[in-house]
C-alpha positions as CSV (number, residue, x, y, z in Angstrom):
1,X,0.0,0.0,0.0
2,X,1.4,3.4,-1.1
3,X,1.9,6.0,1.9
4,X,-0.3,9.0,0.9
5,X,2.0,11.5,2.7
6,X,5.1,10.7,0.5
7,X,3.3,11.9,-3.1
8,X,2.9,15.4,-1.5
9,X,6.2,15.9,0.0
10,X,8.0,15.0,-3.1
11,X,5.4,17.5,-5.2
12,X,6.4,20.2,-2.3
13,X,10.0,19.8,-2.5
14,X,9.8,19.6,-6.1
15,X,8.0,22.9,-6.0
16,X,10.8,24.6,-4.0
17,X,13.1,23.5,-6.3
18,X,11.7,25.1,-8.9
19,X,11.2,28.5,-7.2
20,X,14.7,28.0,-6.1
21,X,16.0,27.9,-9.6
22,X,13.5,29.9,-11.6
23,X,12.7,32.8,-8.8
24,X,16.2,34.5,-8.5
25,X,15.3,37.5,-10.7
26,X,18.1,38.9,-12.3
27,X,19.4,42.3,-11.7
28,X,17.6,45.2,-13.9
29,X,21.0,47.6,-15.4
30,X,20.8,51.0,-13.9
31,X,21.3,54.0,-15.9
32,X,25.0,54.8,-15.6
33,X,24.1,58.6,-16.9
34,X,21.5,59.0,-14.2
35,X,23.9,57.1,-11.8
36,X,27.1,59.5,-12.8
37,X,25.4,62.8,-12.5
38,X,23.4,62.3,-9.1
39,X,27.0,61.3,-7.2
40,X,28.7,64.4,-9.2
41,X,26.1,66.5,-8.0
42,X,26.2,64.9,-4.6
43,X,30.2,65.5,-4.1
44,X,29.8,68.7,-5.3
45,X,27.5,69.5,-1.7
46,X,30.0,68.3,0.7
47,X,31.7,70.5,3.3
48,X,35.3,68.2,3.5
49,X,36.5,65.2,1.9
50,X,39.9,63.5,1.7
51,X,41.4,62.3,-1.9
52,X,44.4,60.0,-2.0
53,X,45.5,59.8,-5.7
54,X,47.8,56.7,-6.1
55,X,50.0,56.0,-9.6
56,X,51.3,52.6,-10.5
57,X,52.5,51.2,-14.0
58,X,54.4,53.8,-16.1
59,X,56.2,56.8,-14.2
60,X,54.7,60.0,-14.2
61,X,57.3,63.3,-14.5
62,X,56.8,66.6,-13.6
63,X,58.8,69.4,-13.5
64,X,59.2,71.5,-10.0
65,X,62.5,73.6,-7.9
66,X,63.5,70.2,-7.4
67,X,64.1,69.3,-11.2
68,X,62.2,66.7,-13.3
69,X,60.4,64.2,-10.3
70,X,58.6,61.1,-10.8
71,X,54.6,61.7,-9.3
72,X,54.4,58.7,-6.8
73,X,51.2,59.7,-4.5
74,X,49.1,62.3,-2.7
75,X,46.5,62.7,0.0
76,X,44.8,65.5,0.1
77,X,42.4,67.3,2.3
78,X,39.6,69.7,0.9
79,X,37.2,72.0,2.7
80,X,34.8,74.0,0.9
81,X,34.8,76.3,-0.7
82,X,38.7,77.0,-1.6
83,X,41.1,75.6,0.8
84,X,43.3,72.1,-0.5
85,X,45.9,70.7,1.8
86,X,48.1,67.8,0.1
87,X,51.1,66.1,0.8
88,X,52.6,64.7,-2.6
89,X,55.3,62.0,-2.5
90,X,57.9,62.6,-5.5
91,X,60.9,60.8,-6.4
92,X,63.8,63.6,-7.1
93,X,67.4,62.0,-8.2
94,X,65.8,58.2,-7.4
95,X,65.3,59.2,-3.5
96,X,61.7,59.7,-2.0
97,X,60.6,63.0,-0.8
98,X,57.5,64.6,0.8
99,X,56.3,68.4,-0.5
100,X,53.4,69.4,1.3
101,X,51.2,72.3,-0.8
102,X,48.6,74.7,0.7
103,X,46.5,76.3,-1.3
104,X,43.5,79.0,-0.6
105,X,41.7,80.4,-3.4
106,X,44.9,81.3,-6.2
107,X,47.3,82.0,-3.2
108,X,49.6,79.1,-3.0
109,X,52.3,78.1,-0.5
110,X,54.5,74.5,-0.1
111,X,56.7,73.1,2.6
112,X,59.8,70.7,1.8
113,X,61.9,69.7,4.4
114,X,65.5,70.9,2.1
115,X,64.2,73.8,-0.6
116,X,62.3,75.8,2.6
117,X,63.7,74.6,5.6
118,X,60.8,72.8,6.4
119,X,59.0,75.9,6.6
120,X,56.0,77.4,4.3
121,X,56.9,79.4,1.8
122,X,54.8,81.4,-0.4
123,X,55.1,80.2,-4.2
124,X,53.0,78.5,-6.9
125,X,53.8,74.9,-6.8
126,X,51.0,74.1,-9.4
127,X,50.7,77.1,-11.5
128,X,46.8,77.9,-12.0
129,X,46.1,75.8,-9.0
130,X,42.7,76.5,-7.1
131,X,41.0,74.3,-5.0
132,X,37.4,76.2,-5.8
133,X,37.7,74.4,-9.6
134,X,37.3,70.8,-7.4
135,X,33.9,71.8,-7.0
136,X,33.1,74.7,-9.1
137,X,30.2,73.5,-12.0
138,X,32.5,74.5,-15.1
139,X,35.4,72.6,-14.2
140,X,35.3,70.7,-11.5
141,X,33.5,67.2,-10.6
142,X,30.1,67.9,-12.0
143,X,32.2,68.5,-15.4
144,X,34.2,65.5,-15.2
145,X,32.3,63.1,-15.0
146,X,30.2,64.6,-17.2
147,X,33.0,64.4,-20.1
148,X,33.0,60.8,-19.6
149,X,32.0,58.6,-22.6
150,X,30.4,55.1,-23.7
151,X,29.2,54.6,-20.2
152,X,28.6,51.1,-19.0
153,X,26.9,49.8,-16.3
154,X,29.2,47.0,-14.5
155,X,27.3,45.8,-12.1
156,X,26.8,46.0,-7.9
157,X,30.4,45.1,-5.8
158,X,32.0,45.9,-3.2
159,X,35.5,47.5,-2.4
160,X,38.2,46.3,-0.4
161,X,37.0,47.8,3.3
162,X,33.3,46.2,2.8
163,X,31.7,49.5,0.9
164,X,29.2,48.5,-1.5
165,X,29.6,50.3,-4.5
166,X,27.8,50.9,-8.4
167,X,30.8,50.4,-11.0
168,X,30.5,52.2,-14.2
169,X,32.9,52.3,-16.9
170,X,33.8,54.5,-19.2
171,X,36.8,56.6,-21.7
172,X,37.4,60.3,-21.3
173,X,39.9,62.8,-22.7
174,X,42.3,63.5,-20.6
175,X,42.4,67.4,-20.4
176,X,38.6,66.5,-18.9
177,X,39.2,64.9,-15.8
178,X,41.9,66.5,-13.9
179,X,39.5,66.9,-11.1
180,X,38.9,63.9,-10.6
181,X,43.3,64.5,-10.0
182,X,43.1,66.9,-7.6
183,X,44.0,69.1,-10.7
184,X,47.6,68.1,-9.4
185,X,48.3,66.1,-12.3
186,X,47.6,66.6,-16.1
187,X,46.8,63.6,-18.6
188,X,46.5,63.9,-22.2
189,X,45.0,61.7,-24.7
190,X,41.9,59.3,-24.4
191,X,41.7,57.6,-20.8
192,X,39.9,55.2,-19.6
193,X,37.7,55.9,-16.0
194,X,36.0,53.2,-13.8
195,X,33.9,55.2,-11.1
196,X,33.0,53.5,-8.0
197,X,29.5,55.0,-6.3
198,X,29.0,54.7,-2.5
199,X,25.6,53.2,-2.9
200,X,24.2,54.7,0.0
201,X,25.8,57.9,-0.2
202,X,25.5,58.2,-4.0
203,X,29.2,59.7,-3.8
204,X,31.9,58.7,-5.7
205,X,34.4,56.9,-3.2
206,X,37.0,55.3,-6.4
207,X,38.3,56.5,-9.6
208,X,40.8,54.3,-11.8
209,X,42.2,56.2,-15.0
210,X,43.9,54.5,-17.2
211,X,46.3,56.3,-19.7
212,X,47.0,53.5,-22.6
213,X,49.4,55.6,-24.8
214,X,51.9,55.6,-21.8
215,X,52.9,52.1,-22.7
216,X,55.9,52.3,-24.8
217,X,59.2,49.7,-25.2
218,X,60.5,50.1,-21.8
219,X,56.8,50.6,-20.3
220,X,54.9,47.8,-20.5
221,X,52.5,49.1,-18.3
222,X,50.2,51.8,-18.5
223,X,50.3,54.6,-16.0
224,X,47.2,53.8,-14.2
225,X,45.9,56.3,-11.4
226,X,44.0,55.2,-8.5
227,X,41.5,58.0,-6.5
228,X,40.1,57.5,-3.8
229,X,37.9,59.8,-2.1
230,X,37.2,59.4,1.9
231,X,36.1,61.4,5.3
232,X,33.1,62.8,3.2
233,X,31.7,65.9,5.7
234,X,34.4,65.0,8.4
235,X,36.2,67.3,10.6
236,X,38.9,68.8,8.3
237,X,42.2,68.8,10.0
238,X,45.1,71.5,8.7
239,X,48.3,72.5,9.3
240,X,48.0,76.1,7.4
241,X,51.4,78.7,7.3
242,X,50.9,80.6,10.2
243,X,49.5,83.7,7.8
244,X,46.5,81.5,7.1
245,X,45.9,80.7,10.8
């Protein structure tokens, strides 16, 4: 005699098997235009934010008092609506060295332990430099992110300290984005940007720009630069020349 409960069971766990396999609905693409231009106009209201721009692959020269140095890093601290703080990390003469660079407005000033005597002096360290572009509509975020081209949605992930994050893809010309470099670095050519949004901020928190012509026969790897942006609306923290405090 056949048990009657067995018939059903089966029929029940052959039902959940099937919603198992058929009910996972599969993500709908988001817009990466609608996606780019809320966090650009997000970033664009905050009071502070840290940037840490990173290179790796090809070296990076630029030309300062201290002779042709190789870019290596810089963090950065910016408080609206015209004050940067940055500490750069150059190579001069293949030894490290630290420059830090206040900036208010056009007025510049920078620091380095040898050229000033480890005290601020007032000079252009990046001619044109002014912190108010980082956030101004014309030139700053808004606009270059704006400038960026075939836009792809990647997909949801999430970055290395747990964030979860919308990655978009992208190419740009690299005269477009120097925000999104602090405007402490200039790239020319076509680049290609990944941008990272916070998810729950709708912020950008990552940038990776990738300069392809840089590769060259004793390059085999492009000069790739690495953003990220941190401490959204924290408490900024300076060390200003004592004319600025």
């Amino acid at each position: 005699m056949r048990n009657p409960v067995v018939r059903p069971f089966f029929l029940v766990l052959i039902a959940l098997l099937l919603t198992a396999c058929t009910g996972t609905a599969t993500e709908e693409p988001l817009d990466p235009v609608d996606l780019v231009t809320d966090a650009a106009e997000n970033i664009r209201e905050s009071d502070t934010f840290r940037m840490s721009v990173e290179r790796s692959g090809a070296s990076y020269f630029v030309e300062t008092d201290l002779g042709s140095v190789d870019f290596r890093r810089a963090v950065a601290q910016y408080v609206a609506p015209d004050i940067l703080q940055a500490t750069v990390r150059l190579v001069a003469s293949g030894l490290p060295t630290d420059v830090d660079i206040y900036s208010r407005g056009n007025e510049q000033w920078f620091r380095h332990l040898v050229l000033t005597a480890n005290s601020w002096f007032n000079a252009p360290f990046a001619e044109g430099f002014n912190p108010e572009k980082l956030i101004a509509q014309d030139t700053g975020f808004q606009t270059a992110l704006n400038s960026l081209i075939n836009l792809s949605y990647e997909g949801r992930t999430t970055l290395e300290d747990g964030t979860p994050v919308y990655h978009i893809a992208g190419r740009a010309h690299g005269e477009d984005i120097a925000a999104l470099l602090a405007n402490l670095v200039e790239t020319t050519g076509e680049v290609l940007v990944d941008v990272f949004i916070d998810q729950n901020l709708m912020i950008p928190v990552r940038f990776v720009i990738v300069q392809p012509d840089t590769i060259t026969e004793t390059e085999d790897e492009p000069t790739t630069w690495t953003v990220d942006v941190y401490d959204i609306n924290a408490t900024a923290e300076l060390d200003p020349p004592p004319e600025e405090s």
